[in-house]
C-alpha positions in Angstrom: 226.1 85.5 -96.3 223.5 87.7 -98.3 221.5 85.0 -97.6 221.2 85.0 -94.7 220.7 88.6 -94.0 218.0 89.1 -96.4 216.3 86.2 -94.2 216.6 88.1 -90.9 216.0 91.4 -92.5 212.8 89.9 -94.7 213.8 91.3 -97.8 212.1 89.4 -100.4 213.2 91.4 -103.7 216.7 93.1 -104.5 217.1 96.9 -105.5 218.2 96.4 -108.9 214.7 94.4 -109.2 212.3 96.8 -107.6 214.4 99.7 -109.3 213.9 97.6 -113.1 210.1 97.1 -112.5 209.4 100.8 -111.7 211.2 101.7 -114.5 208.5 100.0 -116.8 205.8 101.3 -114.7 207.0 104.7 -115.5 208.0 103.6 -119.4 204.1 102.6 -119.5 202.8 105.6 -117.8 204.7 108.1 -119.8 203.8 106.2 -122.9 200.1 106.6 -122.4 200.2 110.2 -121.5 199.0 112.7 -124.2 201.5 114.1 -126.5 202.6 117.6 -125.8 203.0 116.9 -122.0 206.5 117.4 -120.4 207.2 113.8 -119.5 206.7 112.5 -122.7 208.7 115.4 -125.1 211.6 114.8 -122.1 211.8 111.1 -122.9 211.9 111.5 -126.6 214.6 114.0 -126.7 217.6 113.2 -127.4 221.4 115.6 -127.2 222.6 117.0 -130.4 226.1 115.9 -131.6 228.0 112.8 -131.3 229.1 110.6 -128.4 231.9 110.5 -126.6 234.7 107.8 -128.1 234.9 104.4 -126.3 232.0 101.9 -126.0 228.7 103.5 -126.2 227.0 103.8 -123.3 223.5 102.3 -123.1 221.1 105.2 -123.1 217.8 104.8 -120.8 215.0 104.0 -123.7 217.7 101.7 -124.8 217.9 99.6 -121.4 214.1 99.9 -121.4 213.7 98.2 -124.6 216.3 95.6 -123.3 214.4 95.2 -120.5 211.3 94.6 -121.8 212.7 92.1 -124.4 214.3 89.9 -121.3 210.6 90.0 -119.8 208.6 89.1 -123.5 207.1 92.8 -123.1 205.9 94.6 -126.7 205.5 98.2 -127.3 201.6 97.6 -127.8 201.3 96.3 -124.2 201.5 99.7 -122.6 198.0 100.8 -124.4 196.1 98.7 -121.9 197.2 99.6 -118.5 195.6 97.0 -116.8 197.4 94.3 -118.8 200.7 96.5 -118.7 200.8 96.4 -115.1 199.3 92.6 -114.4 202.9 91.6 -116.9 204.7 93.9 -114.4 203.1 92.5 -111.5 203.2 88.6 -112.4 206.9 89.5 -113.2 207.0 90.2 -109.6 205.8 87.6 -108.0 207.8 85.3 -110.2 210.8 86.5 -108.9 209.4 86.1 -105.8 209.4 82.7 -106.3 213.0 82.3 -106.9 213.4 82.6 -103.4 212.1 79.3 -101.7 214.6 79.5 -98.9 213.1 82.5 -97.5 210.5 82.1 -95.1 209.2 85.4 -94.8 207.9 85.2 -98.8 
């Protein structure tokens, strides 16, 4: 059924995709701004004191590094923007590729 809707709709990617591949856009642009700028003290902070009981919860730098270890992404590729987001990019379009019964990709 989803099938066929993201065929008459032409949806080639999901949400969860485009949402994952923005988040390592903005991973590599934060990364590569100068220290001392908002952005980049925001994402290294982390709260004081302890968790909450139960199973931890993943914490967003943590599902970042996930991420980029499902995609074969190191922390050095950031430094070169061009290559950062070409990796991105081709990650795309190989997803893109998953869907061969979709005319409109």
């Amino acid at each position: 059924m989803n099938i066929i809707i993201k065929q008459n709709t032409n949806v080639v990617r999901s949400l969860l995709y485009d949402t994952k591949t923005k988040q390592l856009q903005w991973y590599g642009h934060v990364q590569r701004v100068e220290e001392g700028r908002l952005p980049k003290e925001v994402m290294k902070w982390s709260p004081p004191g302890r968790r909450k009981r139960g199973k931890p919860q993943f914490t967003w730098a943590e599902g970042i590094r996930g991420l980029m270890g499902k995609k074969e992404l190191t922390e050095e590729d950031w430094n070169d923007r061009g290559n950062w987001r070409k990796k991105i990019i081709w990650l795309s379009n190989g997803r893109r590729k998953m869907w061969k019964h979709c005319t409109a990709c």
